[in-house]
C-alpha positions as CSV (number, residue, x, y, z in Angstrom):
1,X,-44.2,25.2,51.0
2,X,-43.1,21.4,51.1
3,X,-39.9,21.8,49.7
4,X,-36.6,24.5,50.3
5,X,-34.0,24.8,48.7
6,X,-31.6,26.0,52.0
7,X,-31.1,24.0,54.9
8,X,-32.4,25.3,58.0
9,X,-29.1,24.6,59.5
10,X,-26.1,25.5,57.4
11,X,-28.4,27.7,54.8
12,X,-25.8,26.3,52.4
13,X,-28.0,26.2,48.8
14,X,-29.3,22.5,47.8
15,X,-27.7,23.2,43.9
16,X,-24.1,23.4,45.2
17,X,-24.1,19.6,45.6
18,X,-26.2,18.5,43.0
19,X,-23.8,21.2,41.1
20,X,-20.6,19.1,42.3
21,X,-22.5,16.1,40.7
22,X,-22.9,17.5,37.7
23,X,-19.5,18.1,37.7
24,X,-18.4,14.8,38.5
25,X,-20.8,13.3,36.2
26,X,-19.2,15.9,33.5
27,X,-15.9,14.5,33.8
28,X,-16.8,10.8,33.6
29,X,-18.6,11.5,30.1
30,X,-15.2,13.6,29.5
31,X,-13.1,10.2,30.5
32,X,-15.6,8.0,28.8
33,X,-15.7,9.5,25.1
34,X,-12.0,10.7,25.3
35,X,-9.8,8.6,27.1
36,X,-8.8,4.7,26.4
37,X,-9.2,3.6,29.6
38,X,-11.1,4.9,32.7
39,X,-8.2,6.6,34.4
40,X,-8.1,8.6,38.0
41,X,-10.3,11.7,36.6
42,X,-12.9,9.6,35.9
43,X,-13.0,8.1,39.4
44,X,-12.7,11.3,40.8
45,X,-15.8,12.1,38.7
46,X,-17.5,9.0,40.3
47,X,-16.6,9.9,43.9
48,X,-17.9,13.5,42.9
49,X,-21.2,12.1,42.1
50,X,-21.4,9.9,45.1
51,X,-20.6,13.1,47.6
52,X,-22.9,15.3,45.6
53,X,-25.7,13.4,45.5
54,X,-25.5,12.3,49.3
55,X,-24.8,15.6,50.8
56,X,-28.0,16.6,48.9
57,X,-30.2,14.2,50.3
58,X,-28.3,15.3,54.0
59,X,-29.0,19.2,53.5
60,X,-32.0,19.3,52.1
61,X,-34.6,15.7,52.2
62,X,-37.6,17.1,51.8
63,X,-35.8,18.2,48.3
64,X,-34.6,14.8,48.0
65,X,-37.9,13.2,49.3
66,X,-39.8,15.2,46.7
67,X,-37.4,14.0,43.6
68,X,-38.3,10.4,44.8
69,X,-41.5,10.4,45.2
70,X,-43.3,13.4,42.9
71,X,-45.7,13.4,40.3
72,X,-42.5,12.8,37.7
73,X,-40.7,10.1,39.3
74,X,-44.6,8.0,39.5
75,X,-45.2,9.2,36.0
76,X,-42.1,8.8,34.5
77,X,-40.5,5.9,36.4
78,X,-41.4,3.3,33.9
79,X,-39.4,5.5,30.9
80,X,-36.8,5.5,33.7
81,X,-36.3,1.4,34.7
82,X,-36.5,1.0,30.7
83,X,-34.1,3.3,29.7
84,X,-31.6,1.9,33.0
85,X,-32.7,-1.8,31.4
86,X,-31.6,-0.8,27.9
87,X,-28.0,0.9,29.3
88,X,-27.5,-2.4,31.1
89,X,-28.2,-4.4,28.1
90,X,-26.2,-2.2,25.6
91,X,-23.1,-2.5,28.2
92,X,-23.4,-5.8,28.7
93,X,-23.3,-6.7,24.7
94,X,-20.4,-4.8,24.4
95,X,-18.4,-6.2,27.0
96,X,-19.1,-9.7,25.5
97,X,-18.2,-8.2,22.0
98,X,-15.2,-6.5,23.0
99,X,-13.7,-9.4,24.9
100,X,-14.9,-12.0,22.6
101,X,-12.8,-9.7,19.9
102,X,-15.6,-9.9,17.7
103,X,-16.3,-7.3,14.5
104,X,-17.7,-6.8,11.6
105,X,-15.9,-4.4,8.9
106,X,-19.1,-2.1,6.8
107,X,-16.9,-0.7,4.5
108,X,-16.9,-1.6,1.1
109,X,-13.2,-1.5,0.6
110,X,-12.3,-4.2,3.7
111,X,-10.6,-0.8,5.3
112,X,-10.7,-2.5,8.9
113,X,-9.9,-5.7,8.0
114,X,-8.8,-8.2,5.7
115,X,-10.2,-8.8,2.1
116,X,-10.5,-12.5,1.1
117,X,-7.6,-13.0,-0.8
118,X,-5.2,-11.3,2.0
119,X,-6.5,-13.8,4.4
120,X,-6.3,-17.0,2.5
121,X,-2.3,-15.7,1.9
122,X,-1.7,-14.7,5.9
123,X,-3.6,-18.0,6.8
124,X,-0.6,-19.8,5.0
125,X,2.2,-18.0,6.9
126,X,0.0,-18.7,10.0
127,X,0.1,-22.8,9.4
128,X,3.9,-22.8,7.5
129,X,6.1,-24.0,10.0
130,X,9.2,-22.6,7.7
131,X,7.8,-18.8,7.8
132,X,9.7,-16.8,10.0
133,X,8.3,-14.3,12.7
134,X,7.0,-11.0,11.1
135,X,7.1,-7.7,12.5
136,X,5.2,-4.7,11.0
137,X,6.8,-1.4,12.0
138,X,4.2,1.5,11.9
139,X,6.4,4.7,11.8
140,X,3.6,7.0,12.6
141,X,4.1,10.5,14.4
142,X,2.1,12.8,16.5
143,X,-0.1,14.2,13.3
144,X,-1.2,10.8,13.0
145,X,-3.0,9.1,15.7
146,X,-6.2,9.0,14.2
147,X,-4.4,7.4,11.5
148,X,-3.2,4.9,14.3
149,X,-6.2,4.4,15.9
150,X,-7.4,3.7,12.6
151,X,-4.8,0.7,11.3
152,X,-4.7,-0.7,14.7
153,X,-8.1,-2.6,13.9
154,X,-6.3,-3.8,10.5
155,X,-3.4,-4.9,12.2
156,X,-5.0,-6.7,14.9
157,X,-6.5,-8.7,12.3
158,X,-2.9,-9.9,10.3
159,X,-1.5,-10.6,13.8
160,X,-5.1,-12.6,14.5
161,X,-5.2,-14.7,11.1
162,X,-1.5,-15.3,11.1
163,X,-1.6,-17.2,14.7
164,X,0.6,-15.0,16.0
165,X,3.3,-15.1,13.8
166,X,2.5,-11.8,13.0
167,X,2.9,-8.8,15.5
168,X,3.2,-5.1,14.3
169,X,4.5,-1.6,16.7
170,X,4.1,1.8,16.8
171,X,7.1,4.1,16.8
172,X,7.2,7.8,17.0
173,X,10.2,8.2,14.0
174,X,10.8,12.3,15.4
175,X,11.6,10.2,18.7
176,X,13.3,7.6,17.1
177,X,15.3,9.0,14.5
178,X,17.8,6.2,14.3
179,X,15.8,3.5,14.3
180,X,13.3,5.2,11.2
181,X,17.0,5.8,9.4
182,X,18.1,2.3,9.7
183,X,14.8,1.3,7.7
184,X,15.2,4.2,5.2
185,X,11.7,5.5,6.4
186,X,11.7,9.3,5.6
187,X,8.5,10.7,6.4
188,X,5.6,9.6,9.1
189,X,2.9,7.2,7.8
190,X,5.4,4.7,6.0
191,X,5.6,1.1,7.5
192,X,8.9,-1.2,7.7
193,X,7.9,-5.3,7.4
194,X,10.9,-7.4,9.2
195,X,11.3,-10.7,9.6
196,X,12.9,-11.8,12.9
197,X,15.2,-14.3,13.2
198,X,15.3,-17.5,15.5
199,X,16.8,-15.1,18.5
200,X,14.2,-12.3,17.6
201,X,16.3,-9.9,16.1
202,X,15.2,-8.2,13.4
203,X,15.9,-8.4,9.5
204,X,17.0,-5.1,8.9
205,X,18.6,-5.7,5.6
206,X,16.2,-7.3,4.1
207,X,13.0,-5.7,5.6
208,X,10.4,-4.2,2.7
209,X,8.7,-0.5,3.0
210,X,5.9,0.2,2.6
211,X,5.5,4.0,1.1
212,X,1.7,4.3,0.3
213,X,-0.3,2.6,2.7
214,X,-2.5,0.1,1.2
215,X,-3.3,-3.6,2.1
216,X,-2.7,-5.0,-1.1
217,X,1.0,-3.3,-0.4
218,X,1.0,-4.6,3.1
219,X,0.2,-8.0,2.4
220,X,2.7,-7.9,-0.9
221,X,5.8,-6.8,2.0
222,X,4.9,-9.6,4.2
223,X,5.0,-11.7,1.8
224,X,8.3,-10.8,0.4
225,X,10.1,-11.2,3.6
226,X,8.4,-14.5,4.3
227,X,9.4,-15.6,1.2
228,X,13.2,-17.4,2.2
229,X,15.9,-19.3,0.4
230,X,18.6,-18.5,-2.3
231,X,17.1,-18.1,-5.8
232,X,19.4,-17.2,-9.0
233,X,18.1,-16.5,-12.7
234,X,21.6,-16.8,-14.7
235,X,20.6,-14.7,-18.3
236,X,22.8,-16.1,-20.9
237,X,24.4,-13.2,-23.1
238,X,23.4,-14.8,-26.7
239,X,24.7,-13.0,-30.1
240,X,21.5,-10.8,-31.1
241,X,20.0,-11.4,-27.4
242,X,18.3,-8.4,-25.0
243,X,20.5,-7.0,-22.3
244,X,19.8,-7.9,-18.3
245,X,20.8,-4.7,-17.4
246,X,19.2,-2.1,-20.5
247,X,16.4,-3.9,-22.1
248,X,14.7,-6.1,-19.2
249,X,15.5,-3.9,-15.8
250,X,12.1,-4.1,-14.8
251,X,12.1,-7.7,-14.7
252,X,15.7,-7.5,-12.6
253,X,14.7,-4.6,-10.3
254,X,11.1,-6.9,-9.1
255,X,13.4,-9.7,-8.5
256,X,15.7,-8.6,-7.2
257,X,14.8,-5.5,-5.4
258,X,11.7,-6.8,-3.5
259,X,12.6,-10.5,-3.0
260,X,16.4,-11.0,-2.9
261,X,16.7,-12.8,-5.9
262,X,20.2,-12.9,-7.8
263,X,20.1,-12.2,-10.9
264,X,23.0,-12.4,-13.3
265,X,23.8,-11.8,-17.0
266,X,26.2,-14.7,-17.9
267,X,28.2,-16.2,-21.0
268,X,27.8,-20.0,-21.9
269,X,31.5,-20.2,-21.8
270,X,31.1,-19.0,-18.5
271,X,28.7,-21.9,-17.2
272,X,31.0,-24.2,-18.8
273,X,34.4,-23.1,-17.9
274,X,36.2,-25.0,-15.4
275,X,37.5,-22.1,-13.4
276,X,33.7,-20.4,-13.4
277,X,32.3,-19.5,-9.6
278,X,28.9,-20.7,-10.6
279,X,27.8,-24.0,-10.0
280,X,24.5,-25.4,-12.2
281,X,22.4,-27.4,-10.1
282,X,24.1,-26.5,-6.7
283,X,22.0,-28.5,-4.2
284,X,22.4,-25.3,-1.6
285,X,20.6,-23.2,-3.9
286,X,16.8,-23.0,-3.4
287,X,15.9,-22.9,-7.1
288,X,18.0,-21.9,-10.1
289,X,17.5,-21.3,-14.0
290,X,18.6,-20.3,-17.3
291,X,17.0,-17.9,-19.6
292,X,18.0,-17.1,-22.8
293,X,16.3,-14.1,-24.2
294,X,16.7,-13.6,-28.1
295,X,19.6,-14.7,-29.9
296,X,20.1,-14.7,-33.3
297,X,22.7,-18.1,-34.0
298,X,22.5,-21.4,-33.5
299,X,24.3,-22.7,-30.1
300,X,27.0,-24.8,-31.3
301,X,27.5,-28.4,-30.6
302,X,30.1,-27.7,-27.4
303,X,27.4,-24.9,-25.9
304,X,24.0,-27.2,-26.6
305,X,25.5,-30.3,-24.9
306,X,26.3,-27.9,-21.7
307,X,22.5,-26.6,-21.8
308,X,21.3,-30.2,-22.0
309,X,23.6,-31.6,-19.8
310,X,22.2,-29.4,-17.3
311,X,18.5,-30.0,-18.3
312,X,19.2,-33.6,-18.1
313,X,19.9,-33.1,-14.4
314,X,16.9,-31.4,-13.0
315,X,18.0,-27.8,-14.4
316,X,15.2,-25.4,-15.9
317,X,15.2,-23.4,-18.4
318,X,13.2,-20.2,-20.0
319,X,13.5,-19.2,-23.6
320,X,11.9,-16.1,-25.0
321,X,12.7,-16.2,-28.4
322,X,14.0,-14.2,-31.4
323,X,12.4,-13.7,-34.7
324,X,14.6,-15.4,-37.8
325,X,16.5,-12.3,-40.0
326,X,16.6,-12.0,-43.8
327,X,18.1,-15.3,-44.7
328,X,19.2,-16.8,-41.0
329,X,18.0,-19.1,-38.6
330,X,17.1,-18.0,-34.9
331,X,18.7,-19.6,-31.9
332,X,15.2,-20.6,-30.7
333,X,14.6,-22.1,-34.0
334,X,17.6,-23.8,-35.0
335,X,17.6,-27.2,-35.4
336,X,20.2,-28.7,-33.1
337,X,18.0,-26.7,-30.2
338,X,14.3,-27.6,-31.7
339,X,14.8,-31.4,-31.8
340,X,16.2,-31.4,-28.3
341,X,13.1,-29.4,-26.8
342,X,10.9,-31.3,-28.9
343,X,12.3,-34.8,-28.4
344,X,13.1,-34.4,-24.5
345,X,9.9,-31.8,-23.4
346,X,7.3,-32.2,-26.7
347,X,7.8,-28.6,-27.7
348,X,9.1,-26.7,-30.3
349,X,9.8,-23.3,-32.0
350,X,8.7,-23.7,-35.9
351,X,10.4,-21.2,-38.2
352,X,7.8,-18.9,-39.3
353,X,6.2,-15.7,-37.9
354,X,2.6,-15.3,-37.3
355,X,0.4,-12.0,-38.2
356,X,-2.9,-10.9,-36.7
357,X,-4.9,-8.5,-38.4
358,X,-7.7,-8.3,-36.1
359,X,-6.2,-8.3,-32.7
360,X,-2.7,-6.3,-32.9
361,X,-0.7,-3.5,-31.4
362,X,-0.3,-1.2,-34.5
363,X,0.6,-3.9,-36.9
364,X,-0.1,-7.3,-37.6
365,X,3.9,-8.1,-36.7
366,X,2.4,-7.6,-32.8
367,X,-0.2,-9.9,-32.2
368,X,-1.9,-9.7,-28.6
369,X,-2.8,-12.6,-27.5
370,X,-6.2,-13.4,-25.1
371,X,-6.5,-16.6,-24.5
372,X,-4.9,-18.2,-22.2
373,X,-4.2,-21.7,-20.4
374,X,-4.8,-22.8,-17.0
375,X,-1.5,-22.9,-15.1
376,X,0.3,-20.8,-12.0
377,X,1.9,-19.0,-15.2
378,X,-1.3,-17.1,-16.1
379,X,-3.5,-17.6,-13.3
380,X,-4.3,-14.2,-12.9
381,X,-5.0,-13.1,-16.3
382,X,-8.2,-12.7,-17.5
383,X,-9.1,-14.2,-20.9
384,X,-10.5,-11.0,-23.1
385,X,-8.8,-8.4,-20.8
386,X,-5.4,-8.9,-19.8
387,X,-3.3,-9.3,-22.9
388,X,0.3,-10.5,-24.0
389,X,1.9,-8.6,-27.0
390,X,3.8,-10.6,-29.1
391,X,6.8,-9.1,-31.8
392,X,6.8,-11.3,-34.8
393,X,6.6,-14.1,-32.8
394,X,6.9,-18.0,-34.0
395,X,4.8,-20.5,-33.8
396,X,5.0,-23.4,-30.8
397,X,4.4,-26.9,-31.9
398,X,3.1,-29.2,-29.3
399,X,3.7,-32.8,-29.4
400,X,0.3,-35.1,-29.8
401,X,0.0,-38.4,-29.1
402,X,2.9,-41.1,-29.8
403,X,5.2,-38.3,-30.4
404,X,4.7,-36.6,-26.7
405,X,7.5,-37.7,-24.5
406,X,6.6,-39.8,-21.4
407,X,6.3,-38.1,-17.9
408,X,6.0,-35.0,-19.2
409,X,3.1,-32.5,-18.4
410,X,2.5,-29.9,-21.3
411,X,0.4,-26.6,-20.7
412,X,-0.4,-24.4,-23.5
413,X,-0.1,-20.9,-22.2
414,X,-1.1,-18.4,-24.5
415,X,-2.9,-18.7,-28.2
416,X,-3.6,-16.2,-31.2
417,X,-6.7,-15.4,-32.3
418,X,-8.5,-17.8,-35.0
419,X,-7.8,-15.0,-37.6
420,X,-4.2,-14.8,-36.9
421,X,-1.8,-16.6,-39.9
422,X,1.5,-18.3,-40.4
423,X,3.8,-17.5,-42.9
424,X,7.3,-18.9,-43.7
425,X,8.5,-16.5,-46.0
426,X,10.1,-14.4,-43.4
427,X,12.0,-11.8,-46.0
428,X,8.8,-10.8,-47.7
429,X,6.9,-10.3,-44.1
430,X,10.0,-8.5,-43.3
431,X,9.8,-6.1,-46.5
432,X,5.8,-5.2,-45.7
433,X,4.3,-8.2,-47.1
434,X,1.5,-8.6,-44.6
435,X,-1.0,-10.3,-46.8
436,X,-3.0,-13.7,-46.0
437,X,-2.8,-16.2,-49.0
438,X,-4.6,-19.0,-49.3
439,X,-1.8,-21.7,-49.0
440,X,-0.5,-19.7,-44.9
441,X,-1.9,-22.0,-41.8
442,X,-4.1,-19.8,-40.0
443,X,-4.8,-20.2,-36.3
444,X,-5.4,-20.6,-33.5
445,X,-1.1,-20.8,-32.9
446,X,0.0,-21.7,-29.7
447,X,2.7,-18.7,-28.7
448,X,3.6,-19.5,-25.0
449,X,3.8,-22.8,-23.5
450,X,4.8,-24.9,-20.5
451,X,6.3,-28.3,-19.7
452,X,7.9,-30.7,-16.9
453,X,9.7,-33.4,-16.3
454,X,8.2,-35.6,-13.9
455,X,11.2,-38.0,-13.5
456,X,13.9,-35.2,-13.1
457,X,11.9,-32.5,-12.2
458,X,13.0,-30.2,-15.0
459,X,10.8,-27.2,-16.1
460,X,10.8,-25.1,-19.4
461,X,8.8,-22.5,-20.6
462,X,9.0,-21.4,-24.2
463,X,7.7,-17.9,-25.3
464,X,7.5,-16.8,-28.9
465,X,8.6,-13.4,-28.6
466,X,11.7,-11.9,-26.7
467,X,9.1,-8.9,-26.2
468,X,7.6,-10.5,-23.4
469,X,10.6,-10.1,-20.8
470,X,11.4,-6.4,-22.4
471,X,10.8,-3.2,-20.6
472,X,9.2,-1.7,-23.7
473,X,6.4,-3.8,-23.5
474,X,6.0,-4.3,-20.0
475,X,3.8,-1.0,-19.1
476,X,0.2,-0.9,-20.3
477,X,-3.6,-0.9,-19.2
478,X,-4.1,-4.5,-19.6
479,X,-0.8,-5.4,-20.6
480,X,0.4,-8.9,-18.8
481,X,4.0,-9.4,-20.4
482,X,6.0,-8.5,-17.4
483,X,3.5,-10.8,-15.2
484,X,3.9,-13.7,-17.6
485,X,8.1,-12.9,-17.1
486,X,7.7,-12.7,-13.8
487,X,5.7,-15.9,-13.4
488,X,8.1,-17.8,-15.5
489,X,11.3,-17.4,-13.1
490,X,8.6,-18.3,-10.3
491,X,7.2,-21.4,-11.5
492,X,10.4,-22.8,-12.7
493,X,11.9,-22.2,-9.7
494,X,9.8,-23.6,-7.7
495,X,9.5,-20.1,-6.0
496,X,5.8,-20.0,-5.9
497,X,7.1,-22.1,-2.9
498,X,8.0,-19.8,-1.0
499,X,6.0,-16.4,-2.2
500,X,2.7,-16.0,-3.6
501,X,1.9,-12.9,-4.8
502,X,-1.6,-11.0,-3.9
503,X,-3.4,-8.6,-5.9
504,X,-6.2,-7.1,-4.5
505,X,-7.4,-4.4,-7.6
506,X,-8.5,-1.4,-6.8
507,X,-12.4,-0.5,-6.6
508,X,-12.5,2.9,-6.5
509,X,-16.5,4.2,-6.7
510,X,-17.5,8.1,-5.4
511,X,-18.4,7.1,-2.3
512,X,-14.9,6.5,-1.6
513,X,-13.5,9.2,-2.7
514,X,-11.7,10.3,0.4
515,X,-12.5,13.7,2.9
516,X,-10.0,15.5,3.5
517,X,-10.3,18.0,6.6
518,X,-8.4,20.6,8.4
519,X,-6.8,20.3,12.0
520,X,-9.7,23.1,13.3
521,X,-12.1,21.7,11.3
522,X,-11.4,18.4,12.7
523,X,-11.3,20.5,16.1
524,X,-14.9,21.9,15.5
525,X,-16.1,18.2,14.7
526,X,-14.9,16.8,17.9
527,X,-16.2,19.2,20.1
528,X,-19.6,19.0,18.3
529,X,-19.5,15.3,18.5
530,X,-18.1,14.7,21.7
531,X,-19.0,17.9,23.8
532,X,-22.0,19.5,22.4
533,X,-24.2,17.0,21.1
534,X,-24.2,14.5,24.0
535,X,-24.3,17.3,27.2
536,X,-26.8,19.8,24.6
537,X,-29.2,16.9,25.1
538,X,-28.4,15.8,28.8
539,X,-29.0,20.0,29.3
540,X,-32.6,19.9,27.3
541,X,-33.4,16.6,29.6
542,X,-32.3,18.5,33.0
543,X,-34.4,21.5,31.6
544,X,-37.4,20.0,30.9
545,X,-37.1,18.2,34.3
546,X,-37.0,21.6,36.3
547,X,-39.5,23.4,34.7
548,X,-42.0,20.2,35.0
549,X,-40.8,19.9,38.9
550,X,-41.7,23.5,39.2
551,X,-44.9,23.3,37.5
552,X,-45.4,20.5,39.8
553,X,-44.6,22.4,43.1
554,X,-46.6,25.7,42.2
């Protein structure tokens, strides 16, 4: 025979180093699939390899002589070079991806990276010189490093599209106990966004968590605490107005809470006092305004000149107004009020109530309103499916032609419905009397509207319902009135500024629905994947080698 498989001179077997390169080229694949970088067992695999292979072409090279130049290598030396070509080529391209940083997110839900409208809001903290430093705080533990391996990708992305200004951290909070305490984390998986200060130092107080991971979440939080400078909403406490703290706390706890704001409920006498802390039109506040929300008197003489006074000046103001009672007049519809706003901004509240029998919530005293004006107010509401329930709401008149005041931009909000009707007989609506005559004005009404002063800068918005800013009307598939509240204190404010809210709304289909697996199942997977699979087939391949060099050699 041509070939042995023991050296004449040691008679130490030919497998034992082609077994030791099989090792070594075991724990390479090992490093390779399992390890982040290729660490000292890998090169300890390579050196194996080297040995092995050399030691079997020293002890036995008719063995070695025969590999090289049998019937297999001249037959199959062509699949060889191509398949060494294509392993070549494959490396190559993903060295150039990987240091290029280039990829390309297949999911349908943007899980790796960032949907459009969260990059066109980082892109803007990436070119505002104003926006602080931004650190994302991942308080991920042990259980979750697939997670982590995971959101890495993600996060690589903010800190990419933000220039830098962005940078997030990975911190063990079983290891770090203090430091997930101090940012009111309470179990792994929930993220802290800081923003750091000129020195670097971090935020703390006002740093936003992130309970639920979701992008739309993420993005929100680093928005918040981008968003800087001193913002105040003063509520004026009106006879027959809503409550700050009972009626409208969801409006107070999303300003406050989530961006800082201050938010106070205040008396007029208390604007106007001379001993009062607060100061209207403060030039070291950010943005400031007044909202009145209800009221069912007229302001007198002594607490209208201290509103306009103030408007006059470059304040703002918000009204969501009152429906008139058996026999009175509204605040928002008095007259001393009405030919101010109408006279100084082209707007005003007219002294009826309008009914909707064709698009209402229950009764035709809550008209929904669907149709809506192009401003920052209501730019994300969809005309025919967001919706703004009104409660026997009044009428806006909008100025027109000689009567509109000069310099000032007007912006019709939110309208009724073409069936919706006017009526001024307010005690007969109030006793039941829903009933269209012949002789009622019937729409469409305008029942939210915008307007500014370009000379002094002065913004108000004027809503026909005080339902808008109340909590019971704020929750709802569809509903908009807490948005539209929300909006208002933003425009006014000039906050929009500063923070600009993302909504990225959920796409949920069945292929999304989520997989959940256990730790051994998760085990079993792995060890398919990485173990059996890849060395099952490198076995089949060494198999089918033998038996053909045997065939070969009988």
């Amino acid at each position: 025979m041509t070939e042995q498989t023991h050296t004449r001179e040691t008679g130490v077997p030919a497998r034992y180093p082609l077994g030791l390169a099989a090792l070594g080229l075991l724990l390479v694949i090992i490093v390779g699939f399992t390890q982040r970088t290729f660490n000292a067992i890998g090169w300890a695999g390579v050196a194996m390899i080297l040995i092995g292979m050399l030691a079997w072409v020293l002890l036995a090279p008719e063995q070695a002589k025969a590999a090289l130049s049998g019937r297999t290598v001249r037959y199959g030396g062509t699949s060889f070079v191509v398949t060494v070509v294509f392993l070549v080529a494959l490396t190559a391209i993903y060295t150039v991806v990987k240091d290029q940083n280039l990829r390309l997110d297949l999911t349908e839900r943007n899980e790796y990276s960032l949907n459009e409208t969260s990059r066109k809001a980082i892109e803007g903290i990436g070119v505002d010189p104003a926006t602080p430093e931004i650190k994302i705080l991942a308080f991920y533990g042990t259980n979750q490093a697939s997670r982590r391996d995971q959101d890495v990708v993600l996060f690589d992305d903010y800190a990419a599209t933000s220039n830098g200004k962005i940078s997030y951290e990975f911190i063990d909070p079983d290891r770090n106990p203090v430091l997930a305490q101090q940012y009111g984390v309470q179990r792994p998986g929930q993220i802290a966004v800081v923003a750091l200060d000129e020195n670097g130092d971090p935020d703390v107080e006002n740093a936003e968590l992130v309970n639920l991971f979701s992008q739309e979440d993420l993005t929100n939080a680093i928005l918040s605490v981008a968003a800087s400078g001193d913002f105040r909403a003063y509520f004026v406490s009106v006879e027959g107005g809503l409550s700050l703290d009972s009626d409208m706390t969801l409006l107070r706890d999303d300003l406050t809470n989530r961006f800082d704001w201050t938010m106070q409920e205040v008396s007029l006498f208390d604007l106007t006092s001379p001993a009062s802390d607060i100061t209207l039109n403060d030039p070291a506040v950010d943005g400031e305004t007044l909202v009145i929300v209800g009221g069912s008197q007229a302001l007198t003489d002594e607490q209208l000149a201290a509103l306009t006074d103030y408007l006059d000046n470059g304040g703002n103001l918000v009204i969501f107004a009152a429906p008139s009672l058996q026999g009175e007049t509204s605040l928002s519809t008095s007259e001393n009020l009405s030919d101010y706003l109408f006279e100084t901004y082209g707007l005003r509240f007219e002294d009826n109530v309008i009914l909707d029998q064709t698009q209402a919530l229950q009764t035709p005293l809550r008209p929904v309103a669907t149709d809506f004006g192009r401003h920052y107010i209501t730019s994300t509401f969809d005309n025919g499916t967001s919706g703004l329930i009104f409660e026997a709401p009044h009428s806006i008149t909008v100025a027109e032609g000689a009567d509109r005041p000069e310099r000032v931009t007007i912006t019709e909000l939110a309208r009724s419905t073409e069936a919706a009707y006017a009526k001024t007989d307010i005690d007969a609506v109030l006793n039941g009397d829903f009933e269209p005559t012949d002789s009622d004005p019937t729409g469409p009404f305008v029942l939210a509207a915008a307007a500014e002063n370009r000379d002094t800068g002065s913004r108000v918005v004027l809503f026909s319902s005080a339902s808008i800013a109340a909590d019971s009307y704020a929750l709802g598939i569809g509903v908009a009135n807490l948005d539209a509240a929300f909006n208002s204190l933003v425009w006014v404010t000039h906050f929009n500024d500063f923070f600009r809210q993302v909504t990225v709304p959920p796409t949920e289909r069945p292929q999304d629905t989520p997989i959940f697996a256990s730790t051994s199942t998760l085990a079993t997977i792995n060890f398919v994947t990485v173990i059996v699979i890849p060395f099952g087939i490198l076995g089949i391949g060494a198999l089918v080698w033998w038996v053909n060099r045997e065939r070969n050699h009988a």
